[in-house]
VOGU-3710 file (C-alpha; in Angstrom, 3 decimals, decimal comma):
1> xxxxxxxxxx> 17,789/26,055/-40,339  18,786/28,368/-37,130  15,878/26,926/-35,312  16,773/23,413/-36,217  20,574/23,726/-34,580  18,827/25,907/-31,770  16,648/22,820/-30,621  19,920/20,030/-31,527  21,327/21,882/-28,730  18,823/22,149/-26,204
11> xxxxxxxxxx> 18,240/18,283/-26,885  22,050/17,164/-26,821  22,502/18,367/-23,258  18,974/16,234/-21,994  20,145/13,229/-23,666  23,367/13,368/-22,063  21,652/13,657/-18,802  19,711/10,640/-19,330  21,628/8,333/-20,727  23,722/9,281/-18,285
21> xxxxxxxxxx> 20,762/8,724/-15,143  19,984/5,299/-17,153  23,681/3,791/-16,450  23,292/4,645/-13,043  20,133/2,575/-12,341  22,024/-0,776/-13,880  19,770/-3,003/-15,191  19,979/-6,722/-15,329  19,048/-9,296/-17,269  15,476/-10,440/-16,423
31> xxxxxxxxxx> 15,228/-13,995/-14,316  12,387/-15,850/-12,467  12,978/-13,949/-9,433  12,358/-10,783/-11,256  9,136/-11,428/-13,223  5,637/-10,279/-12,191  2,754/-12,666/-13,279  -0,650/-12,443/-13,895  -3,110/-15,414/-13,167  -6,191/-15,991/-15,169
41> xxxxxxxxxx> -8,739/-18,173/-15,873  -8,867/-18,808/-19,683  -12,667/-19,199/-19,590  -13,204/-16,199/-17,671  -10,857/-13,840/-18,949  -12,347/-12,677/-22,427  -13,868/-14,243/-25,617  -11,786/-13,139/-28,883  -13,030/-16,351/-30,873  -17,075/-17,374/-31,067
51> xxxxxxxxxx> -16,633/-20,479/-33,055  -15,587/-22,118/-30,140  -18,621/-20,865/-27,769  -19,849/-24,483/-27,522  -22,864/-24,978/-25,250  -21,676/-21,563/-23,103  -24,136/-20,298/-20,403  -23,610/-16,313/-19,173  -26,411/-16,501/-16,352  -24,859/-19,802/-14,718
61> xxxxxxxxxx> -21,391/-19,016/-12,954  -20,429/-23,018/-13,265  -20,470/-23,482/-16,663  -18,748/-22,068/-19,707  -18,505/-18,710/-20,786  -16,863/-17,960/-23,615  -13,166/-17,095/-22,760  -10,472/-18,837/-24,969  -6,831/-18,598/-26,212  -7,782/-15,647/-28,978
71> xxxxxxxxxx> -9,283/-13,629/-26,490  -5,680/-13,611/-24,276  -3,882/-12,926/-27,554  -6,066/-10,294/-28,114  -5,244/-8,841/-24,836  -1,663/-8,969/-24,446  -0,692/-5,674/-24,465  -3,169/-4,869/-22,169  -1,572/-7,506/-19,637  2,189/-6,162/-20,733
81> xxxxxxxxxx> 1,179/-2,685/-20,498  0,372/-3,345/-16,858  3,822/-4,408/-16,160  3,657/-8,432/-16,194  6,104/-10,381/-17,970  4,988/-13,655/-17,425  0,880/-15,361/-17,496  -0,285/-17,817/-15,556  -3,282/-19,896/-16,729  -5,698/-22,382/-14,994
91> xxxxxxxxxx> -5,506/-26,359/-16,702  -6,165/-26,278/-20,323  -6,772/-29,731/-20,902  -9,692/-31,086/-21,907  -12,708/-31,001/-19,504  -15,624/-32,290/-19,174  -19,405/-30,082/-19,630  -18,476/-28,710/-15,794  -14,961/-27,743/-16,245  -14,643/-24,410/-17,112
101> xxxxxxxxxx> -11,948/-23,812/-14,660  -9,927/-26,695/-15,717  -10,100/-29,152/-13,081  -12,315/-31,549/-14,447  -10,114/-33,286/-16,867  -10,808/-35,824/-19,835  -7,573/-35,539/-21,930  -4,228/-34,365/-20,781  -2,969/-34,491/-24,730  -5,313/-31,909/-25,713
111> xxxxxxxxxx> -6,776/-28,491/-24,912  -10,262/-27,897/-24,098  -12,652/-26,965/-27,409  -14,004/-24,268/-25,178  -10,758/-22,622/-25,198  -9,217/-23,235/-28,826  -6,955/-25,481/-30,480  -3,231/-26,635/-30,235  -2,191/-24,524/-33,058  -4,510/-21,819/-31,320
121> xxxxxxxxxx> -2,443/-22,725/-27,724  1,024/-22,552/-30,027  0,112/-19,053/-31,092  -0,517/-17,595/-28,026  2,762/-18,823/-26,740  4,533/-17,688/-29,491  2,713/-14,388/-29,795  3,097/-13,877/-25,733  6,957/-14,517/-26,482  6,903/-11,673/-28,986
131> xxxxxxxxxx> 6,000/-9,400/-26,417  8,567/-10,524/-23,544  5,648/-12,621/-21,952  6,394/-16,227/-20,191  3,439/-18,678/-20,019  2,644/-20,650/-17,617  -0,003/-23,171/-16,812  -1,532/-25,239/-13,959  -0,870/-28,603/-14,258  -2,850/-31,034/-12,178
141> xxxxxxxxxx> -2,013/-34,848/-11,910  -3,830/-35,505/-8,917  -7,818/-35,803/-9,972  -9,738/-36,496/-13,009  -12,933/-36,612/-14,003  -15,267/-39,261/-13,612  -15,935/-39,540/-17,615  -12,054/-39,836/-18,737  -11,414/-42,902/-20,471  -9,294/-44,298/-17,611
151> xxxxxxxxxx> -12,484/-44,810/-14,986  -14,155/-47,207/-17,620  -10,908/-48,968/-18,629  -10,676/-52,261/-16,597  -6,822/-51,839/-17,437  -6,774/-48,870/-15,665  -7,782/-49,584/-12,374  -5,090/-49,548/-10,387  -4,062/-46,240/-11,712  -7,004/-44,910/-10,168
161> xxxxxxxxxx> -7,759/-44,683/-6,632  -11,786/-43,781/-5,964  -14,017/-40,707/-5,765  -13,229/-37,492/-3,995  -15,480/-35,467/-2,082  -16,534/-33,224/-4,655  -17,385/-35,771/-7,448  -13,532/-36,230/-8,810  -11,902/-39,618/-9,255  -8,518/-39,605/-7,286
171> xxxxxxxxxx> -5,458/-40,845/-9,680  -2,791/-43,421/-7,855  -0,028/-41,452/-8,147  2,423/-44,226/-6,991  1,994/-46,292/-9,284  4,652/-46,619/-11,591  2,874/-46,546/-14,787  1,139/-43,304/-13,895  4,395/-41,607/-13,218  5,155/-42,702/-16,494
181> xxxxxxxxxx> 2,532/-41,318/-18,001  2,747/-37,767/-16,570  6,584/-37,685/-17,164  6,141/-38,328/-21,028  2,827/-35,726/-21,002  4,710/-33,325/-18,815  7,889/-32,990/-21,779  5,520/-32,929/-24,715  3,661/-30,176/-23,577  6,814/-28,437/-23,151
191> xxxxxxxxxx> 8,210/-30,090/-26,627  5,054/-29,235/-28,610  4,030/-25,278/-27,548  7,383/-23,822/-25,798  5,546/-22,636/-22,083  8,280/-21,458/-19,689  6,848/-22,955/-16,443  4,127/-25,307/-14,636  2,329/-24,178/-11,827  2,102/-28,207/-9,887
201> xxxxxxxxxx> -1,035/-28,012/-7,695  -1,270/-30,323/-4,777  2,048/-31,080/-4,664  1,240/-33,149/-0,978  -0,850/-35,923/-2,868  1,980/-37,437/-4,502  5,346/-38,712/-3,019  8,460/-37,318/-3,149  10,015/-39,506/-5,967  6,799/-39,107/-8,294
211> xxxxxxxxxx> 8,195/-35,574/-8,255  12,040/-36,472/-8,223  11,357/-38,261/-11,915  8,859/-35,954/-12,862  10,606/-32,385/-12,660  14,062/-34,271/-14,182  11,928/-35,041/-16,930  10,826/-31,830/-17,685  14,123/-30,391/-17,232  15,721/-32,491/-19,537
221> xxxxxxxxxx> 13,259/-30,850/-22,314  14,198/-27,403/-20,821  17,021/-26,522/-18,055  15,411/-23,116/-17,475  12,104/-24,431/-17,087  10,282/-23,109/-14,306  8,608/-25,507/-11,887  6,168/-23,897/-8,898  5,048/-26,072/-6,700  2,228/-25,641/-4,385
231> xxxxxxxxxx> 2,142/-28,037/-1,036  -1,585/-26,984/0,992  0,356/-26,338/4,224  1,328/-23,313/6,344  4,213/-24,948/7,421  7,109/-23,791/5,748  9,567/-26,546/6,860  7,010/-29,003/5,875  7,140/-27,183/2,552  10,978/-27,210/2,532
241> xxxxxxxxxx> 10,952/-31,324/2,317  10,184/-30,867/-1,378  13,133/-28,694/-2,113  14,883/-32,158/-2,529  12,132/-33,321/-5,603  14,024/-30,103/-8,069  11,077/-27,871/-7,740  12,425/-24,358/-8,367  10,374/-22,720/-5,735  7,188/-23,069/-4,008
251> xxxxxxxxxx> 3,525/-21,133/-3,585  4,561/-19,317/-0,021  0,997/-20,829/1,951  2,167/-19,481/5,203  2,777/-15,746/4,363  -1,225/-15,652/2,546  -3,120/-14,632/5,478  -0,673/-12,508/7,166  -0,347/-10,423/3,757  -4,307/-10,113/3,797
261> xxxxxxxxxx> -4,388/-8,946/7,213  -1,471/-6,614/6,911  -3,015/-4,841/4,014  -6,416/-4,636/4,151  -7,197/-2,953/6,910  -5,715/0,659/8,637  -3,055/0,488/11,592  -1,953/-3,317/11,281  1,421/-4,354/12,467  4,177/-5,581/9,620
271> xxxxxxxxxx> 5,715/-7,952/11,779  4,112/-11,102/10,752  5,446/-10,447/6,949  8,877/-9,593/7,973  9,424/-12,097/10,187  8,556/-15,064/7,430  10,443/-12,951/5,290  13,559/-13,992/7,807  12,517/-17,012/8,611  12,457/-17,910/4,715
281> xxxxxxxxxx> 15,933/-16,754/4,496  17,099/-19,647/7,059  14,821/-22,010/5,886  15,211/-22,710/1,641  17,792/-22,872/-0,399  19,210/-19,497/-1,380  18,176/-21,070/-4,893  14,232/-21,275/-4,468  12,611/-18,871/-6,178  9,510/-18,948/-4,178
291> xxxxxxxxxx> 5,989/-16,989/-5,318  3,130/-15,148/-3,425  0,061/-13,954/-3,433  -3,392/-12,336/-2,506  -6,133/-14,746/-3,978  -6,569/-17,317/-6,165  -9,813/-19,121/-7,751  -9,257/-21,319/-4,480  -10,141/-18,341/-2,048  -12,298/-14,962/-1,526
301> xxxxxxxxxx> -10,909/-11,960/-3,610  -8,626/-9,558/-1,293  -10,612/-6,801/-1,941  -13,213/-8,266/-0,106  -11,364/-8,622/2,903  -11,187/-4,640/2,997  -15,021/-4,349/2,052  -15,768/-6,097/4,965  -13,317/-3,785/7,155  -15,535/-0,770/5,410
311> xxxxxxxxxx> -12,224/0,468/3,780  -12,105/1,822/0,494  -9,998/-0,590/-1,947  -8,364/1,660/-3,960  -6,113/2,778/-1,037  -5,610/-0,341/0,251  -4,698/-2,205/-2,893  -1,649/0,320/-3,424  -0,576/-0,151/0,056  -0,538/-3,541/-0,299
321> xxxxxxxxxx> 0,846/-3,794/-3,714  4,060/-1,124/-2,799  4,816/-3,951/-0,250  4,047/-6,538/-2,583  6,077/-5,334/-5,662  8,967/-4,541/-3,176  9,333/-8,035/-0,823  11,608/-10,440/-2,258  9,210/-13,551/-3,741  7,480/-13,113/-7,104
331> xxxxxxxxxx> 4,185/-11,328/-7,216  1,328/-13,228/-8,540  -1,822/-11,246/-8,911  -4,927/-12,427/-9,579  -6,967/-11,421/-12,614  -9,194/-8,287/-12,160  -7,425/-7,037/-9,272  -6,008/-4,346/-11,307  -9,856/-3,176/-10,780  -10,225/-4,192/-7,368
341> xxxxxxxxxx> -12,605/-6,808/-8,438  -15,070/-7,993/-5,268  -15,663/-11,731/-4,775  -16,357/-14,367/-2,682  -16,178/-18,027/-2,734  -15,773/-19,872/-6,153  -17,654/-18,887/-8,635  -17,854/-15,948/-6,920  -14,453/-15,023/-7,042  -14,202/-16,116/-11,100
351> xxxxxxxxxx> -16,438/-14,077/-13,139  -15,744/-12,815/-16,412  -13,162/-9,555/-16,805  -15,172/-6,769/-18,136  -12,018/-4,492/-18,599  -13,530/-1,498/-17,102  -11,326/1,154/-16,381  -9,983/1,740/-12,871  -7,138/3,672/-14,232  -5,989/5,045/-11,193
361> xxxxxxxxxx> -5,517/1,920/-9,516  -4,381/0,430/-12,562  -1,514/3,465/-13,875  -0,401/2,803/-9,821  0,129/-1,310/-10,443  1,812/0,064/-14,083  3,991/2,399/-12,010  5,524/0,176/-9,598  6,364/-2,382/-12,053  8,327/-0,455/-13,714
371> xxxxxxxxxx> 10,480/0,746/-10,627  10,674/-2,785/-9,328  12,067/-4,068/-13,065  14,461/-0,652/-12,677  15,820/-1,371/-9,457  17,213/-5,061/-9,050  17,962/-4,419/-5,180  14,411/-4,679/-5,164  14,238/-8,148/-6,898  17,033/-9,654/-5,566
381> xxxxxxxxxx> 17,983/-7,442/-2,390  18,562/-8,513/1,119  15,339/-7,216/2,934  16,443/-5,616/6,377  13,436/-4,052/8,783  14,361/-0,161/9,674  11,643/1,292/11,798  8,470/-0,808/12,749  5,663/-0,091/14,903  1,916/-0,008/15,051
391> xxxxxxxxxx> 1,401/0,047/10,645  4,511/2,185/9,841  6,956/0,239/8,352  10,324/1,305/7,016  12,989/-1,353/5,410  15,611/-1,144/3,288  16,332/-3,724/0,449  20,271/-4,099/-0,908  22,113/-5,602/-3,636  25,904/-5,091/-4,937
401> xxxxxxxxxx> 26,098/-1,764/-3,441  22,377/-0,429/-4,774  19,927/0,288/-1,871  16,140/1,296/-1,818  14,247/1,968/0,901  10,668/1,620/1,223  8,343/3,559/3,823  4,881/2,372/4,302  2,515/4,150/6,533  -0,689/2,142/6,958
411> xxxxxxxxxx> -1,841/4,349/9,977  -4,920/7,092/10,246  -2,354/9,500/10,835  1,214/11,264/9,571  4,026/9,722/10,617  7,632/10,928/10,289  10,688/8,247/10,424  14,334/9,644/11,151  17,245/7,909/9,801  20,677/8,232/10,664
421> xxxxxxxxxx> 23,491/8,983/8,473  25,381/5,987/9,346  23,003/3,989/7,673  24,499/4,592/4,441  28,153/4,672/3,177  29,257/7,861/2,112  27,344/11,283/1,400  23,825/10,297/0,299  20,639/11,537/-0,731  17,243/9,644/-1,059
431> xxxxxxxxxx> 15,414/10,261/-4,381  11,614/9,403/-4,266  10,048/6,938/-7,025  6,424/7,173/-6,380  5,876/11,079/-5,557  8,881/12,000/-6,489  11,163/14,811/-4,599  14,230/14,661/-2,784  15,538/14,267/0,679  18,841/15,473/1,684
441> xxxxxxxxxx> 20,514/14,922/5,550  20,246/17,251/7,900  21,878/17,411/11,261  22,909/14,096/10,615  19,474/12,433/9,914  17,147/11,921/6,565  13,360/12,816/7,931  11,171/10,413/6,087  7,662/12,061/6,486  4,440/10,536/4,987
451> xxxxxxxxxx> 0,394/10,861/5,090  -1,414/8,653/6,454  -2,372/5,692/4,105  0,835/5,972/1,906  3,932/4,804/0,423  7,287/5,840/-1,096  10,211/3,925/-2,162  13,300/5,907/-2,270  16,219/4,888/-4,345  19,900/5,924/-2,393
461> xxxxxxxxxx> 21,893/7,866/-4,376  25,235/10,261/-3,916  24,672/12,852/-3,390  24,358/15,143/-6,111  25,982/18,616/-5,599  27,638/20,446/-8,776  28,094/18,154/-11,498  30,881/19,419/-13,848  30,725/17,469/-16,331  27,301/18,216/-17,094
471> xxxxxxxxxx> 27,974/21,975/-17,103  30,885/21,580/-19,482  28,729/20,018/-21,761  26,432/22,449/-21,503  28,985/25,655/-22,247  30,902/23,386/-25,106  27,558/23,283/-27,119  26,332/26,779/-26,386  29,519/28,302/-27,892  28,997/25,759/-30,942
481> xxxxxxxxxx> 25,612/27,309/-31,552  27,195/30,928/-30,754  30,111/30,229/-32,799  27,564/28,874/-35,846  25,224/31,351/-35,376  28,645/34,107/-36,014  29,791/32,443/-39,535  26,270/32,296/-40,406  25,648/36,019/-39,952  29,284/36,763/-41,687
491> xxxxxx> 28,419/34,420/-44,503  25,038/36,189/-45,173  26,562/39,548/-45,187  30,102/38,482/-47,221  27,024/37,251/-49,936  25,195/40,291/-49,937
//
């Protein structure tokens, strides 16, 4: 019994502190701006069902192999465990023999057999909703295949426009009866499974007022419906003209290569990312909710960007993800980066997941999730440049009073930043998230110092000193137990 009160009150005091630690942080509730999602190719990402393995082929890289809507069930705490709340997957409509990545489509009312059923699709939805996991999918209106119904149908013509350059058949999207038809398709997928978002591809091909009608369509189904749109251009302003079609933010083209560069390589200048970072500011609506990125199935795998600079991966991937987890766009990561997968063009770049482990990589992408989803001046924060010069970058992001700063040293060699005092309001200490420790001022300046090829992110804090509360806590139980412990004792020896 005496040991039982003796460990109540060595517990009481710690849950006091933290609970008390918790309230500090503030949390908010989770919106787009704050999720982190994970991209994947359905056929590529693992096989939990065989009954659907329908004319698959392992040796051939463009044709099916075996991935379906089980085998992302299956692995959904694997993808929540890594810190994303929200999926992203290639088309799932029907496709022809070629179209294991989704593009090649035959039926926009149904998913591919190769991938599962409706009721299959439903479950994973409602399964990934169990879990606090969006789903979102790519949803192409721009191409079909050349054996959908609609390229035989002499009724159809006009809603078709001729053959692309890789084999597709281009749809007419100004006609009015294909609008039509996408804007009814677009709410029952929405109607029938309950996804939270489309990923719109090619955005460009189709004029403004296809996408006016279509997005009010969809959020007429569902207000909170996430749109993405993705316009192939590097031009931001060019990108901005389709604010006015109710997309809820964009795919950010322009800041792609300059977040490659950045990252994977030693000693490359910042300045690129934060300046589209300001320019962004000026240029949407404080409303868009805009997205980034590394790779995609459309482009080489990041990682080999840094095999070809002879770098080792592992270090640059948590460079470039402490950056990426802590600039103010969603992060989209590409399947099997979590293992620094190496790729080049498509297929190259979409092989199957083998899960192998690459836990330190992995526990570092875990980590930084879960300081990002702690810390909403990281989600939603103004981003303001510190110190920057020559791969040492140092900026601060601030919301409602709540500041972090991150320090990024992508240099061959230690670097130490000073900041002033005046920086902050008030009597301040920074509190590292990543390595942990503490650093206090000292003649009037914090001394950020860090290795070569690292990070921190350092959440500002007051500054602790003697907290009296806590230690009157502290004494109140101690003379509890003392004062137990002394009518125990009297108890035992008034019985004997």
């Amino acid at each position: 019994m005496l040991k039982r009160v003796f460990a109540l009150c060595c517990i009481i005091p710690l849950l006091v502190f933290c609970a008390v630690q918790a309230n500090a942080a503030g949390k908010e509730q989770r919106d787009w701006r704050s999720q982190n999602v994970y991209y994947l190719i359905v056929d590529r990402f693992n096989n939990g069902d065989n009954s659907n393995d329908i004319n698959i082929n392992t040796k051939n890289d463009l044709r099916f192999q075996g991935g379906d809507f089980q085998g992302i069930i299956d692995r959904l705490d694997y993808i929540k465990d890594l810190g994303f709340t929200a999926i992203l997957l290639n088309p799932i409509f029907d496709n022809d023999s070629k179209g294991y990545a989704g593009d090649r489509i035959t039926d926009f009312y149904k998913p591919d057999e190769h991938y599962g059923s409706l009721k299959k699709f439903q479950q994973l939805v409602k399964e990934a909703h169990k879990k606090h996991i969006k789903v979102i999918i790519q949803f192409k209106t721009n191409q079909v295949s050349p054996e959908h119904p609609w390229v035989k149908d002499t009724t159809k013509s006009e809603w078709l426009k001729g053959k692309t350059k890789d084999g597709l058949v281009e749809v007419n999207q100004t006609n009015p009866a294909v609008k039509q038809y996408f804007m009814k398709m677009g709410k029952w997928w929405v109607q029938k499974t309950g996804i939270d978002g489309y990923y719109l591809s090619d955005v460009e091909d189709a004029p403004i007022n296809f996408w006016k009608d279509f997005n009010s369509a969809v959020k007429s189904v569902d207000k909170d419906f996430y749109l993405l749109g993705d316009v192939h251009s590097d031009n931001a302003n060019m990108i901005k003209n389709y604010e006015q079609a109710g997309f809820d933010g964009f795919y950010d083209r322009p800041q792609n290569q300059p977040l490659r560069k950045a990252f994977s390589d030693i000693d490359q200048s910042a300045t690129a990312l934060l300046d589209i970072v300001k320019k962004n500011k000026h240029t949407y609506n404080s409303s868009t909710v805009n997205a980034v990125y590394f790779d995609n199935p459309y482009a080489t795998r990041f990682t080999r960007d840094m095999v070809n600079a002879n770098k080792y991966p592992g270090t640059r991937w948590k460079l470039a993800l402490t950056y990426f987890y802590t600039q103010p766009e969603i992060p989209v990561i590409y399947y099997g980066s979590e293992i620094a997968v190496d790729g080049g063009n498509a297929p190259e770049n979409r092989k199957m997941m083998n899960f192998r482990a690459d836990k330190d990589l992995m526990d570092y992408m875990t980590q930084i999730s879960e300081i990002r989803a702690k810390n909403q001046a990281l989600v939603s924060g103004s981003l303001i440049p510190i110190y920057n010069k020559e791969g040492m970058t140092v900026y601060k992001r601030e919301y409602k009073g709540d500041i972090n700063i991150v320090a990024i040293n992508n240099t061959s060699a230690t670097h130490a930043v000073s900041l002033d005092v005046s920086e902050f309001d008030g009597d301040k200490e920074l509190h590292g998230l990543l390595e942990g420790g503490i650093i206090r001022a000292d003649q009037g300046k914090y001394k950020l110092v860090l290795e070569r090829e690292s990070s921190e992110i350092y959440r500002v804090v007051d500054k602790t000193g003697i907290n009296f509360g806590f230690i009157a806590i502290l004494v109140m139980v101690w003379v509890l137990f003392f004062a137990f412990i002394f009518a125990a004792k009297r108890k035992a020896k008034k019985n004997k």
